[in-house]
N, C-alpha and C positions, 0 to 999 in steps of 0.2 A: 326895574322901575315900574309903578304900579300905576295906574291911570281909574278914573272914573270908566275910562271904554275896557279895561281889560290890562295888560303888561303892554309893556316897548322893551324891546330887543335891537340891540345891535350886533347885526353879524358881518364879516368879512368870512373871505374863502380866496382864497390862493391858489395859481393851477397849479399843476406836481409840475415840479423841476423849477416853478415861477418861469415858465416857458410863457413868451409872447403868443397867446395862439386866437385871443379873439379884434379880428379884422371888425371894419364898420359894420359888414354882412353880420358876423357873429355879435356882436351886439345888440344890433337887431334880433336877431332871435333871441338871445337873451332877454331883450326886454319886451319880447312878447310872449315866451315861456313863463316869466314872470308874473305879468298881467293875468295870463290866466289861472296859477296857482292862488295868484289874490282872489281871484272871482271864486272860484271853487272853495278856499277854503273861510273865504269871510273874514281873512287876516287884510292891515292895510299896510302898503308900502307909505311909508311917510315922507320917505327922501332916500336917492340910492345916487349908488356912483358906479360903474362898468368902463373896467378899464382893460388893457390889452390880457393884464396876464393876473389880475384880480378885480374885485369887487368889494363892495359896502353896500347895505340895505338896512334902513332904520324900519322894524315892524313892529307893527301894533297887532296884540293879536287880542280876539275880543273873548268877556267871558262866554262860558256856554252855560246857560241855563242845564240844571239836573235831569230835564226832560229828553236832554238834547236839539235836533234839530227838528222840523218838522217835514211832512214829506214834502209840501211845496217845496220848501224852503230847498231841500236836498237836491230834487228835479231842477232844480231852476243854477244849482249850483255843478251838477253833471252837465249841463248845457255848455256850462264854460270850459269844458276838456272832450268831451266825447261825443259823437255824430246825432242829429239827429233822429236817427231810427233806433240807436240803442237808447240814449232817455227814454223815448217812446216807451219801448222795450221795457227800462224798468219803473216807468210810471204807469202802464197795465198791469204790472205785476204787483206793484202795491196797491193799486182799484180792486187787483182780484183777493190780496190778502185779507184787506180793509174787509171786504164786501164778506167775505166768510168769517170774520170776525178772528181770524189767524194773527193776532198780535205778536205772535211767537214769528210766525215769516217776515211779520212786518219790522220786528228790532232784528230779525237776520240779515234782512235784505238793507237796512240802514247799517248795521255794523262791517259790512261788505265794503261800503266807499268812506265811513267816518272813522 
């Protein structure tokens, strides 16, 4: 299905054996693992369901411009998975690519987490 934002997808996922294995605990983490793959990757959870032993998630995922992403945009999207010292880490490293005019390090180090 195709949208003005991009497609909508519906998935489901089943545990193996359809074994009862996620408790309220595990749910919770599920639906904060979640949250943060939305944040990172700019996709939207539209409506989801978490249940013992499956799941349903309606996603929107949005187009990508030909350009890709840009570096803000990238840093600011590693924030939502990884510590702050390594963003740091690779937002220096794209200041130093940028700054020598290294556009070759700068689509390597974007094709690393995109």
């Amino acid at each position: 299905m195709s949208s003005i934002h991009g497609y909508t997808f519906s998935c489901v996922s089943r545990m193996v054996d359809r074994r009862f294995v996620l408790g309220d605990e595990g749910r919770e983490h599920f639906r904060m693992f979640m949250r943060m793959r939305e944040n990172f990757t700019g996709c939207r959870v539209v409506t989801y369901c978490v249940m013992s032993n499956h799941f349903h998630v309606l996603l929107e995922v949005p187009p990508v411009s030909e350009d890709g992403i840009s570096g803000g945009l990238l840093v600011k999207r590693l924030a939502a998975l990884y510590p702050e010292r390594f963003v740091a880490g690779v937002e220096a490293e794209l200041a130093g690519a940028r700054k020598d005019g290294n556009e070759v390090l700068v689509a390597e180090i974007h094709a690393r987490f995109t």
